[in-house]
ZAMARGU-4260 file (C-alpha; in steps of 0.2 Angstrom, whole numbers, plus 5000, padded with zeros to 4 digits):
<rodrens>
0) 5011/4721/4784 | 4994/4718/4789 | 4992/4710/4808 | 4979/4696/4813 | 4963/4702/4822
5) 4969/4697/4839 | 4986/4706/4837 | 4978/4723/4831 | 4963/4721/4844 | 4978/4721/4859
10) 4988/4738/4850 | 4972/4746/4850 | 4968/4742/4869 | 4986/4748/4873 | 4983/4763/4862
15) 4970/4768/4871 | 4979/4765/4888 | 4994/4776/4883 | 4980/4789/4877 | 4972/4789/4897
20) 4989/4789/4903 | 4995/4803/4894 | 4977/4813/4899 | 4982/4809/4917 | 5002/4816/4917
25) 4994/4831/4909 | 4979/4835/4920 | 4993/4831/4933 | 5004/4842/4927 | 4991/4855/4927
30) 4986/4854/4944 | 5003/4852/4951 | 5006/4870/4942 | 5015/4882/4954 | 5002/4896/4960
35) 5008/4911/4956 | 5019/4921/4967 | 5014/4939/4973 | 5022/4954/4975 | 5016/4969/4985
40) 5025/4985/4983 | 5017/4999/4994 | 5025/5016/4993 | 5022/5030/5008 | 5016/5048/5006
45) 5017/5044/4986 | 5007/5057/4976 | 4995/5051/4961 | 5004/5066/4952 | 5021/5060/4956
50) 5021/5046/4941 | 5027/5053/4925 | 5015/5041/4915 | 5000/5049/4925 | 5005/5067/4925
55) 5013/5075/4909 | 5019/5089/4921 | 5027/5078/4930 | 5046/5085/4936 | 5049/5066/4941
60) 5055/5053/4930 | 5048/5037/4936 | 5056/5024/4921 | 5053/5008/4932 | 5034/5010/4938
65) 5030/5018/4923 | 5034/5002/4914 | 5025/4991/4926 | 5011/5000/4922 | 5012/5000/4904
70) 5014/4979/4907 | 5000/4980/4916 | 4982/4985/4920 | 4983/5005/4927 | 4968/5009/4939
75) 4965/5028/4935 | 4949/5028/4952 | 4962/5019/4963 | 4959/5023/4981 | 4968/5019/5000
80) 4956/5018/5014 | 4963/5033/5022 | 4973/5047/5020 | 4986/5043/5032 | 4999/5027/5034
85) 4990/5014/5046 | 4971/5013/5044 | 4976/5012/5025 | 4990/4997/5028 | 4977/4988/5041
90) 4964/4990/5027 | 4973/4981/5013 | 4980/4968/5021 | 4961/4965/5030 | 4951/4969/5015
95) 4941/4979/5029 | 4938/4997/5030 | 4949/5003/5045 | 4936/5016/5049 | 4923/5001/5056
100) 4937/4999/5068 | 4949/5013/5073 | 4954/5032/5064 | 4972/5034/5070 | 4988/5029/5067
105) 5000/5018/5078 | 5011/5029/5087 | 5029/5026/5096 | 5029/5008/5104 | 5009/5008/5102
110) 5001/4990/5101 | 4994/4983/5088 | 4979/4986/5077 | 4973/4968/5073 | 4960/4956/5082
115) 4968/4937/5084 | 4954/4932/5075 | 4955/4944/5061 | 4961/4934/5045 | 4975/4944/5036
120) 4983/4943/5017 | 4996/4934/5021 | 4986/4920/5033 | 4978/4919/5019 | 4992/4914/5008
125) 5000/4902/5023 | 4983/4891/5022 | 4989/4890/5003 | 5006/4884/5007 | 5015/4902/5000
130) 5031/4906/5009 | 5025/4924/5014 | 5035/4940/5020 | 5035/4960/5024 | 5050/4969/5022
135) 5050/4989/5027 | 5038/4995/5035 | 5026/4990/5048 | 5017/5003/5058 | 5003/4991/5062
140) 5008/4988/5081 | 5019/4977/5093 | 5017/4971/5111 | 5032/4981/5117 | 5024/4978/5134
145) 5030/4964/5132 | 5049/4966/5134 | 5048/4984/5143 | 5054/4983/5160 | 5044/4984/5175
150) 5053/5001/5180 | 5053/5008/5164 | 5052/5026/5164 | 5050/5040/5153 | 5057/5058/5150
155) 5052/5073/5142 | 5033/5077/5139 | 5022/5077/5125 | 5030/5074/5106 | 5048/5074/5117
160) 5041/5060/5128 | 5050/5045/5126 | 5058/5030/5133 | 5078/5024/5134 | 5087/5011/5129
165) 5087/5003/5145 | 5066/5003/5146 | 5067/4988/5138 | 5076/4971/5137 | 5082/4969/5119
170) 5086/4951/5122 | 5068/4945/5122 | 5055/4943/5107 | 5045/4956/5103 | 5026/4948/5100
175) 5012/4951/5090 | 5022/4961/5076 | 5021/4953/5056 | 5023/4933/5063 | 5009/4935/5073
180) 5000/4938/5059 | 5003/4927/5043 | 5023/4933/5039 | 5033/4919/5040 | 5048/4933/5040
185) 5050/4950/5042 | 5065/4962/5039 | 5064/4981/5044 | 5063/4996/5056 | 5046/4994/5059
190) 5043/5013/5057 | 5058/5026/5050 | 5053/5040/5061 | 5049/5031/5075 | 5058/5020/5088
195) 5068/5011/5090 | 5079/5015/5077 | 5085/4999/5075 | 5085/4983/5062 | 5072/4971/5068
200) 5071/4955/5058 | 5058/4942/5063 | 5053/4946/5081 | 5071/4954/5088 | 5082/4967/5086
205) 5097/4963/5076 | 5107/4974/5087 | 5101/4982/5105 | 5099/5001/5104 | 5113/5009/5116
210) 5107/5028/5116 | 5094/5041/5112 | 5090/5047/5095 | 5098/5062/5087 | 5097/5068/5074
215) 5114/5079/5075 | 5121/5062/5073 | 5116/5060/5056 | 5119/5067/5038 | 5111/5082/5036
220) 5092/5082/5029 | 5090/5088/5014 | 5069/5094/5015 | 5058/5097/5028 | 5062/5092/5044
225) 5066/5076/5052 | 5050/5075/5061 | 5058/5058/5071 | 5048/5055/5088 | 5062/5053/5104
230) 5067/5036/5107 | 5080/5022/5108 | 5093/5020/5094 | 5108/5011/5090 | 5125/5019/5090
235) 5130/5018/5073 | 5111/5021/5064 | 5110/5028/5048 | 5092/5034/5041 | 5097/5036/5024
240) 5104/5017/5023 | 5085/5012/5025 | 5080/5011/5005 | 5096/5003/5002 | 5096/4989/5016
245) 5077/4985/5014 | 5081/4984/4995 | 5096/4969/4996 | 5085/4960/5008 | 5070/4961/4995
250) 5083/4957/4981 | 5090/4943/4990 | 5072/4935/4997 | 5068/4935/4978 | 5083/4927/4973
255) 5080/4912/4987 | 5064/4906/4980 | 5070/4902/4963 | 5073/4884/4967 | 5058/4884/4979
260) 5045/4870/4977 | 5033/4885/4988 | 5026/4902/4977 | 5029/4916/4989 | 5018/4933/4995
265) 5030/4946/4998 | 5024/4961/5006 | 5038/4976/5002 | 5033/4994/5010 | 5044/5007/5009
270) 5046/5020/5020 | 5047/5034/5006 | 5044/5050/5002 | 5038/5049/5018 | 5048/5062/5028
275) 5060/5064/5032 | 5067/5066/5014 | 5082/5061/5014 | 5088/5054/4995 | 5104/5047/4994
280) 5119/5057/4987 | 5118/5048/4970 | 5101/5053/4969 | 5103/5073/4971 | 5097/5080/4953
285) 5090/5066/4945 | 5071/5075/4947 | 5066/5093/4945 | 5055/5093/4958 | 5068/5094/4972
290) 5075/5081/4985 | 5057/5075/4987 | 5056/5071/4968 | 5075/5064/4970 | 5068/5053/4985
295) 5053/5048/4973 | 5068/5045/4958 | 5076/5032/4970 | 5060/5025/4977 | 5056/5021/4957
300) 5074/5015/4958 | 5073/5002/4972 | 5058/4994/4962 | 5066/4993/4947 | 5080/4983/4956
305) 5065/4971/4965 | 5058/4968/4947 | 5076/4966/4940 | 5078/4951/4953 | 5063/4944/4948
310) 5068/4944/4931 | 5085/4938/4931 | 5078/4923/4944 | 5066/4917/4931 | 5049/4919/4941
315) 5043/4937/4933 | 5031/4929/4921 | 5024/4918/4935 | 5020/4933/4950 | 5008/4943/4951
320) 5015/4962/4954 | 5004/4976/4963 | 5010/4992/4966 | 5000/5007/4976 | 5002/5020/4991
325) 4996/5022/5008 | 4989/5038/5004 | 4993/5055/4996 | 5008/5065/4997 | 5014/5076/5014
330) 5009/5094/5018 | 5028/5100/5009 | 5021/5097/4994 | 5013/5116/4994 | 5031/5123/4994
335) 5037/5113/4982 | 5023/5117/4969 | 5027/5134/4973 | 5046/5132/4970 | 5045/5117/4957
340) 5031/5121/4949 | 5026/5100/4955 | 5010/5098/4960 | 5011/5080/4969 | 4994/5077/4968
345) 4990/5082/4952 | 4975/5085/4945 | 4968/5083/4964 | 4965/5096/4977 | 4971/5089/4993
350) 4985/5079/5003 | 4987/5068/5014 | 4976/5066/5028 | 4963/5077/5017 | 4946/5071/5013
355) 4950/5079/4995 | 4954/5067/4982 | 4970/5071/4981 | 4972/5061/5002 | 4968/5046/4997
360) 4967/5043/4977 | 4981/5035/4973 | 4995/5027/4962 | 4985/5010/4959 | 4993/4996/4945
365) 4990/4977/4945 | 5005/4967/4934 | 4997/4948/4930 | 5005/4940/4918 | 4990/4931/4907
370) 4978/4938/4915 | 4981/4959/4912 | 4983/4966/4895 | 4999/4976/4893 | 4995/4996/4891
375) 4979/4993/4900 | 4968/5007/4908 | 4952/5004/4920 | 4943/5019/4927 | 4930/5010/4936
380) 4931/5015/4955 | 4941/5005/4965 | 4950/5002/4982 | 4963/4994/4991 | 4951/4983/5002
385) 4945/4975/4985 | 4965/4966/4984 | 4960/4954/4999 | 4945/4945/4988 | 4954/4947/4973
390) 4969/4936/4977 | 4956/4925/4988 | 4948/4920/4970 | 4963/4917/4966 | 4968/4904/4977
395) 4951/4901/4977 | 4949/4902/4994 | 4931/4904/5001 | 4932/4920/5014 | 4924/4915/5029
400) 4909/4925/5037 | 4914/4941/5044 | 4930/4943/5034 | 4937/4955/5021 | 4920/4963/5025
405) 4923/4979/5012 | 4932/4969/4998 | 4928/4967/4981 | 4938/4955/4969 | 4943/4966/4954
410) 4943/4949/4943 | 4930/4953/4931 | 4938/4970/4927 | 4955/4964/4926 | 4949/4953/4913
415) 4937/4969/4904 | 4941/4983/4912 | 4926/4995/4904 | 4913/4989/4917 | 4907/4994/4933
420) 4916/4988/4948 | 4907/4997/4964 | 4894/5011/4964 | 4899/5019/4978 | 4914/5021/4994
425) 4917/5030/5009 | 4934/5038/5015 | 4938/5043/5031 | 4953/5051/5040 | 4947/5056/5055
430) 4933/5052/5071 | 4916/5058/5062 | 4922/5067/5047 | 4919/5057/5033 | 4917/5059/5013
435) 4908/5046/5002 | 4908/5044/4982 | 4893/5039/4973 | 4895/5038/4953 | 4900/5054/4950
440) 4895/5063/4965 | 4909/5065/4981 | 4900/5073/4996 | 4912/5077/5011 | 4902/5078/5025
445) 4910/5091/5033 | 4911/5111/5030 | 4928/5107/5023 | 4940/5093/5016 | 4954/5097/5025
450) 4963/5090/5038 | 4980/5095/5034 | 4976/5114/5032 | 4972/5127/5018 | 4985/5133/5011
455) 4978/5149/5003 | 4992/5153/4994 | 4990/5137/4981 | 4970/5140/4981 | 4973/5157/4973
460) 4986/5149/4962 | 4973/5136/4955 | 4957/5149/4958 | 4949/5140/4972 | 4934/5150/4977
465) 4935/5155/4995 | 4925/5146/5007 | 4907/5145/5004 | 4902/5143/5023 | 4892/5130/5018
470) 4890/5115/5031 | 4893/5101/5016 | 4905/5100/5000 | 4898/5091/4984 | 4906/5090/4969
475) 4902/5083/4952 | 4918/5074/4947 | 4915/5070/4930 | 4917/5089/4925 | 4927/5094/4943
480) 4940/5082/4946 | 4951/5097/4955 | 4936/5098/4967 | 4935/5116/4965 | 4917/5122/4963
485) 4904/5117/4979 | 4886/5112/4972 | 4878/5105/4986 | 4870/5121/4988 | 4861/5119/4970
490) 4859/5100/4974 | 4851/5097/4992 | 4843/5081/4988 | 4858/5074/4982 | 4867/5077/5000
495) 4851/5072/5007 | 4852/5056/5000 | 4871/5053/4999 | 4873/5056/5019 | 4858/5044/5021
500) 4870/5031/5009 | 4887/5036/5021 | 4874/5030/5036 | 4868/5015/5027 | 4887/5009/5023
505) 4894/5014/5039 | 4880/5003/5050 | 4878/4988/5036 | 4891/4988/5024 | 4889/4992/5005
510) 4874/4989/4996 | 4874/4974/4984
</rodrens>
C-alpha cells in the first residue's frame, strides 16, 4: 500500500523522533551505569615467595590468589612503601610516601597517623557516592585519649607497660579511628597483637575488656612466639577466631550490596602471617612449609571465600579486585628456610623491615574486569602509592593540589603493560637510612640493608659474600635480583648521582 505524501512525511518525523529517543535511554543508560565496585585485599608479613604461582619452590599452595592473578594483571616490580605494617598502610590509602611524614609504626593505644586534611582512598570514594568499608586491621591510630580516664594509670615498664581494663571508659566512642577518615563502617581488633583485644565495630567496642591479656588463656601457639604487647582484653577472647570472624563479616558485607543502588570500596586487611601464627586446626598440614605456610594456606582460603561471595552475589564481573601486602615476610622465616627448605622471600634477600628487596617487594595483582587481560604480567616498576591516582581516574576525580603526592595511575600499563611506568622510587624503613631504585640500579644508602639482622647462616647457605665494609650497597638488578654482589665500589659515579636523585625526590618529589 503506498501512503499520500502528507501521511509518509509525518512516519518519517515520528521515525526520526523514536530514533532521538532511543539515543537518549541508551546514553542514559550509559551514564546511569553502576561504577564499579572495589575490593582491597591486603595481607600482613606476606612474602613475594610465598605465592605458588611466583615461586616454583614454593611449599605453599595458594589455589585462590593464584587464580586471581591468572584473571588478572600480575605486577612482577610491585612495591609497599615500607618494610613494616603502618607507613606502608598510611601510604596506600594516601598515595603519599609515609617517609615525607613519619618512619614508625603505631604502637599500643598510639594516636593516629593522618592530618584532617589529608584526603584518603576512601574519602575519595564517599564524594563518589560508594558505600565504603575496612574490615581487619587498622594499625593507623585512634584518639584513645579520648575515652582514658583522668586517673588512668599504668603498670609494668617498658614492652610489659601497659594499661587495665579500667583505664578507660568502654561505653564511650573511640574517635579519629576508620570513620573519621572515609569508612562508613568498620569491623575489627584494630591490631591482633595489640590492645585491646577486643571486637570494635564502627567507633565502640562490641564488648568491654574485663581483664589483662594472657596468653596462658589461649590455645597454644604453634610458631614463634605470641609477641602480644600487655593490655586490656575481654574474658572470653580468642586469637585464632580473628581470620574466621573478620572473614563472615567481609562475606556478609559483600552479600548486602547485591540489591544496592550504591557500588562499594571495601578495604579487607588481614592480620596474617603476621605473628603470632596461629592457623587454625583444620589448616595444620595443608603446606610444607610449617604453621607459617598453613597460616598463609588459610589466609588464601579466606580470599577464596571473599571472591566466592562476590560471585555467588552477582557483582564479580562489575569490582575491581586488588590484592598486595604491607611488606615482606617476618624474621622466622630464616628457620623455616633452614627447616623447610621455604624461602618466603624468594628470589629476594631480605625481610621485613630490610631495605633488601626482599622488605618491601611484594605480592602485587590488579583483577579489572574489561580493563586487565587474563594471564597478564607487567614488569614495569610499580608501587602501592600509585593505587590512589589510579582509581581517582577512574572515578575521574581530579586530585587536589597537595594530595596523593607520590602516586602514579597504573591506567596506561593496565591497558599495555610493556611500557615504562616510573624511572625511579625510594624506600625507606627507618629515620635516615634510605634505599632508591633507578632502572636497573638499587643503591641502599647505608653500609647495609638490614634492619632485621644478618642472619649468617642463610648468607652462607645462598653464598653471600661477607661484608665488604663499604659505606654504600649498589646492585645491578637486571643480572642480581638476590642482591648478592656489591658494585658500588666499581661504579662511584653511579652512587654519586643516584644519592644526589634520593635528595632530589626526598626535598621535591619525583621527577617528571
Amino acid at each position: 500500500m503506498r501512503f499520500p505524501l502528507n501521511m509518509r512525511s509525518t512516519f518519517a518525523i515520528l521515525f526520526i523522533i523514536l530514533l532521538g529517543s532511543a539515543a537518549c535511554v541508551s546514553s542514559s543508560s550509559a551514564e546511569t551505569k553502576t561504577p564499579p565496585n572495589v575490593l582491597i585485599l591486603y595481607a600482613d608479613d606476606l612474602g613475594y615467595g610465598d605465592l605458588n604461582l611466583q615461586n616454583a619452590e614454593s611449599k605453599i599452595p595458594t589455589p585462590h590468589l593464584d587464580q586471581l592473578a591468572r584473571s588478572g594483571m600480575r605486577f612482577t616490580d610491585g612495591h609497599s612503601s615500607s618494610g613494616i605494617c603502618t607507613p606502608s598502610r598510611y601510604a596506600l590509602l594516601t598515595g603519599r610516601h609515609h617517609w615525607r611524614d613519619f618512619h614508625g609504626i603505631v604502637n599500643a593505644f598510639g594516636e593516629s597517623v593522618f592530618e584532617p586534611e589529608q584526603l584518603t582512598l576512601p574519602e575519595m570514594f564517599q564524594q563518589h557516592g560508594y558505600q565504603t568499608a575496612a574490615i581487619g586491621k587498622w594499625h593507623l591510630g585512634w584518639d584513645w585519649d579520648a575515652i582514658k580516664k583522668p586517673d588512668a594509670k599504668t603498670f609494668g615498664e617498658g614492652r610489659k607497660k601497659g594499661y587495665g581494663p579500667e583505664a578507660f571508659d568502654w561505653t564511650k566512642s573511640i574517635p579519629d579511628g576508620p570513620l573519621a577518615h572515609g569508612f562508613d563502617s568498620y569491623f575489627g581488633d584494630t591490631v591482633i597483637n595489640f590492645p585491646p583485644y577486643c571486637w570494635i565495630e564502627d567507633d565502640k567496642v562490641v564488648k568491654a575488656p574485663d581483664t589483662i591479656m594472657d596468653t596462658a588463656k589461649w590455645k597454644p601457639i604453634k610458631e614463634g612466639n605470641w609477641e602480644c604487647r600487655p593490655g586490656p582484653m575481654t574474658s572470653d577472647w580468642d586469637p585464632y577466631q580473628n581470620i574466621p570472624t573478620t572473614t563472615a563479616r567481609g562475606v556478609q558485607f559483600i552479600e548486602s550490596q547485591k540489591e544496592s543502588d550504591q557500588p562499594f570500596f571495601l578495604y579487607f586487611a588481614f592480620p596474617a602471617p603476621h605473628a603470632p601464627i596461629i592457623p587454625n586446626d583444620e589448616f595444620d598440614g595443608r603446606s610444607g612449609a610449617g604453621p607459617y605456610g598453613d597460616y598463609v594456606c588459610e589466609t588464601d582460603d579466606a580470599c577464596g571465600k571473599l571472591l566466592r561471595a562476590l560471585k555467588e552475589s552477582g557483582q564479580s564481573e562489575n569490582t575491581i579486585v586488588i590484592f598486595s601486602a604491607d611488606n615482606g615476610p617476618e624474621r622466622y622465616a630464616y628457620a623455616r628456610d633452614e627447616k623447610y627448605d621455604h624461602w618466603s622471600s624468594q628470589p629476594f634477600r631480605g625481610l621485613k623491615r630490610d631495605l633488601y628487596e626482599g622488605g618491601h617487594h611484594v605480592p602485587f595483582v590488579i583483577h579489572w574486569p574489561g580493563v586487565t587481560d587474563s594471564g597478564s604480567t607487567c614488569d614495569a616498576l610499580v608501587s602501592q602509592v600509585d593505587i590512589f591516582a589510579t582509581l581517582a581516574e577512574m572515578l575521574g576525580h581530579s586530585i587536589p593540589d597537595g594530595q596523593a603526592k607520590d602516586s602514579r595511575s597504573l591506567m596506561p600499563l593496565l591497558k599495555e603493560p610493556k611500557q615504562q611506568h616510573r624511572q625511579s622510587l625510594v624506600q625507606n624503613t627507618r629515620v635516615d637510612v634510605y634505599a632508591i631504585r633507578d632502572g636497573k640500579w638499587l643503591l641502599i644508602d647505608a653500609k647495609s640493608g638490614y634492619v632485621s639482622g644478618r642472619n649468617k647462616g642463610w648468607e652462607s647457605r645462598r653464598q653471600i659474600p661477607a661484608d665488604d665494609k663499604l659505606p654504600h650497597e649498589l646492585y645491578d638488578l637486571s643480572v642480581d635480583i638476590g642482591q648478592s654482589e656489591n658494585v658500588a665500589g666499581e661504579h662511584p659515579e653511579i652512587v654519586e648521582r643516584m644519592k644526589a636523585l634520593l635528595q632530589t625526590i626526598r626535598e621535591d618529589g619525583y621527577p617528571e
